[in-house]
N, C-alpha and C positions, 0 to 999 in steps of 0.2 A: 725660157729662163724662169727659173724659181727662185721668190725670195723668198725670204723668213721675213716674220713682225716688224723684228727691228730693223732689218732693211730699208723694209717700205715707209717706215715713222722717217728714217734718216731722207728719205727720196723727198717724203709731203715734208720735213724741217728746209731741205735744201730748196724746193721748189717754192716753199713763204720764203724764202730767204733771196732769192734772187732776184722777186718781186720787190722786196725791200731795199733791195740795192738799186731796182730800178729807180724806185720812188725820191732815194736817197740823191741818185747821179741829177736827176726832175726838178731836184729843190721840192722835193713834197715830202711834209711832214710824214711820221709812221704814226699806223694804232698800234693796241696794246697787241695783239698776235705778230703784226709783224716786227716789231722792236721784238720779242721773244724768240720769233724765228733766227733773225739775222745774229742778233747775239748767242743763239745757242750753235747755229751754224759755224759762228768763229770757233767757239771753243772746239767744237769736236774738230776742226781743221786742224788747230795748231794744236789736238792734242793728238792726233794721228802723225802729225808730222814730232812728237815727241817730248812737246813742251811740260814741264812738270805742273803740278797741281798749283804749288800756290802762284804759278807764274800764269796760268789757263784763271786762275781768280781774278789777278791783277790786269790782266789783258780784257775781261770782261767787261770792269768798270771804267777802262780807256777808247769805246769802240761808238758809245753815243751820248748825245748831248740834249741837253734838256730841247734847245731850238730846233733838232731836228726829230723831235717828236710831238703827236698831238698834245693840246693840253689836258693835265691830269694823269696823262703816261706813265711820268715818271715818280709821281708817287702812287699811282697804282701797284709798278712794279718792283716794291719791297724787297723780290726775291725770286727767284728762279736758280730749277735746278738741272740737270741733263748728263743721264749718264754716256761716260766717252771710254777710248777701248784707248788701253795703255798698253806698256810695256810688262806690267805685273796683273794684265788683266782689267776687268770693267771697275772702272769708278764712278761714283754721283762725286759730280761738281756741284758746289749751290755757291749762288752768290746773291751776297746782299747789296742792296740801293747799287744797282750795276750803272743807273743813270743819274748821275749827281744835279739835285733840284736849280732851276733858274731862279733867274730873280723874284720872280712870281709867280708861281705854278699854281693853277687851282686844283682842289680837292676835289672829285667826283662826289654829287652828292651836296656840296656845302650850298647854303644858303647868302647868296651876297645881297646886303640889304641897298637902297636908296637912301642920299643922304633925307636928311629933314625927316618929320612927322607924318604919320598919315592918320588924319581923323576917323574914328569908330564911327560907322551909321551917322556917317555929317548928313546935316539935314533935317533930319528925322527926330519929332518932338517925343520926347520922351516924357515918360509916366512913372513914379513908385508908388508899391504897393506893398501891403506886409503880409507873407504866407506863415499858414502856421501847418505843419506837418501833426493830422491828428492821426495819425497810426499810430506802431508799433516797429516801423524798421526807416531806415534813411531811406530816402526818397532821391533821385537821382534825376538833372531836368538838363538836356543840351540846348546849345544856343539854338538849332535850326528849330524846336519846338513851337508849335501853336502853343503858347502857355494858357489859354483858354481852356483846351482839353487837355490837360495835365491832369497827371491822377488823382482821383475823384477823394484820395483823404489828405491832399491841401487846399486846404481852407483860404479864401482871399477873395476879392471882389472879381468875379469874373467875367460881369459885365463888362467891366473896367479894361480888363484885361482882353476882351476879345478885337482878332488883328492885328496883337503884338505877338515879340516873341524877347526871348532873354536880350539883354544889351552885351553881351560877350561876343567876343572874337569867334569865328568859327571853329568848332570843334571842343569849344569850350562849354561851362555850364554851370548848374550851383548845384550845391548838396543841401538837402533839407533833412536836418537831423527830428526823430520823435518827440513830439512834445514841447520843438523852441519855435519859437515865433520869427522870420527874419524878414526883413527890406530887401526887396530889389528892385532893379532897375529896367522897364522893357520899354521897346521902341515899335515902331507899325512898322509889317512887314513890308517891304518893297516892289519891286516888277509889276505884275498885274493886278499882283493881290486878291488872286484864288488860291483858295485853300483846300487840299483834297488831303482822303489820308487819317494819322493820327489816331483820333478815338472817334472819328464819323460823326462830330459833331456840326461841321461847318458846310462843307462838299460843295463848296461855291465859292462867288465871289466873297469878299468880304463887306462892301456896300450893301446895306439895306439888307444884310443877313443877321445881324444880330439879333433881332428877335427869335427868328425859327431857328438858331441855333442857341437860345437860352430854353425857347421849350425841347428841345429834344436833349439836352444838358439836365432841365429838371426831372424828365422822363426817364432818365437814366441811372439818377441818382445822382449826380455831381452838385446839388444844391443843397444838401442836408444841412 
């Protein structure tokens, strides 16, 4: 037996679909291909059996329910479309929100926070300092930074500074514009407190490293 394309697309829609129906009869929720499947597999049923378009619409958003899909499902599937063989020839059916949202659906992707506060770097004694950017272009510093080895034309105590790093949230950081002097805020780093990396000023732990990374900092030119 020989198929064509669309044959066999119809065979893999009907064979997710029948799974889906398994799942369905189980009491197990669907994902997002099989809710696609079963729901496209209806349309083309009732549209072979000669149901009209806006009636193969309406029969679509009738066929699942938020509770019987994973969560997220249903607002994943915004839309789907499937072309079905009519009486005037092939049509695309599209249909919108086919699965009408639960009481509380979550969003793939969204963030749910915890109630209450969570403390920045609790614990950890903090130090400011005031950087002055003597270049010529903004200067750019992320939190995860050794701000000891930060670039050699901001100006700050960097004795002071070695073993911290910015007090910002990760992924976060400060901007040091040419020519302005600012305050910030850093705290000692955490875990084992070696330091590799960076601009190769430290390459160890941070106990009892401060000196040999002040001389290899002045050797470099970061002391001007």
């Amino acid at each position: 037996m020989h198929l064509t394309p669309t044959e066999l697309e119809r065979l893999t829609i009907f064979s997710a679909a029948e799974l889906a129906r398994r799942y369905l009869g189980a009491g197990v929720r669907l994902s997002y291909p099989e809710a696609v499947a079963y729901l496209a597999d209806e349309v083309l049923l009732a549209a072979r059996k000669g149901m009209e378009h806006p009636d193969l619409v309406a029969l679509a958003g009738q066929l699942l329910t938020a509770e019987q899909v994973e969560p997220g499902v249903a607002s994943l599937l915004k839309t789907f479309s499937v072309e079905v063989m009519m009486d005037q020839g092939t049509k695309l059916v599209t249909v919108f929100d086919p699965i009408p949202p639960g009481t509380y659906d979550p969003t793939p992707g969204e963030v749910i926070p915890m109630e209450g506060e969570i403390e920045l770097n609790a614990g950890r004694k903090p130090i400011e300092i005031e950087v002055l950017n003597t270049g010529d272009r903004t200067i750019q510093v992320r939190s995860h930074a050794h701000f000891f080895e930060v670039n050699r034309a901001l100006r700050f105590d960097r004795r002071a500074a070695f073993g911290h790093r910015l007090d910002r949230p990760s992924g976060g950081g400060e901007r040091f514009d040419p020519g302005v002097a600012k305050r910030v805020v850093l705290v000692p780093f955490g875990g084992t407190r070696r330091i590799h990396g960076f601009a190769g000023l430290t390459e160890g732990p941070v106990e009892g490293g401060a000196d040999a990374a002040m001389a290899r900092a002045e050797a470099k030119g970061y002391l001007k």
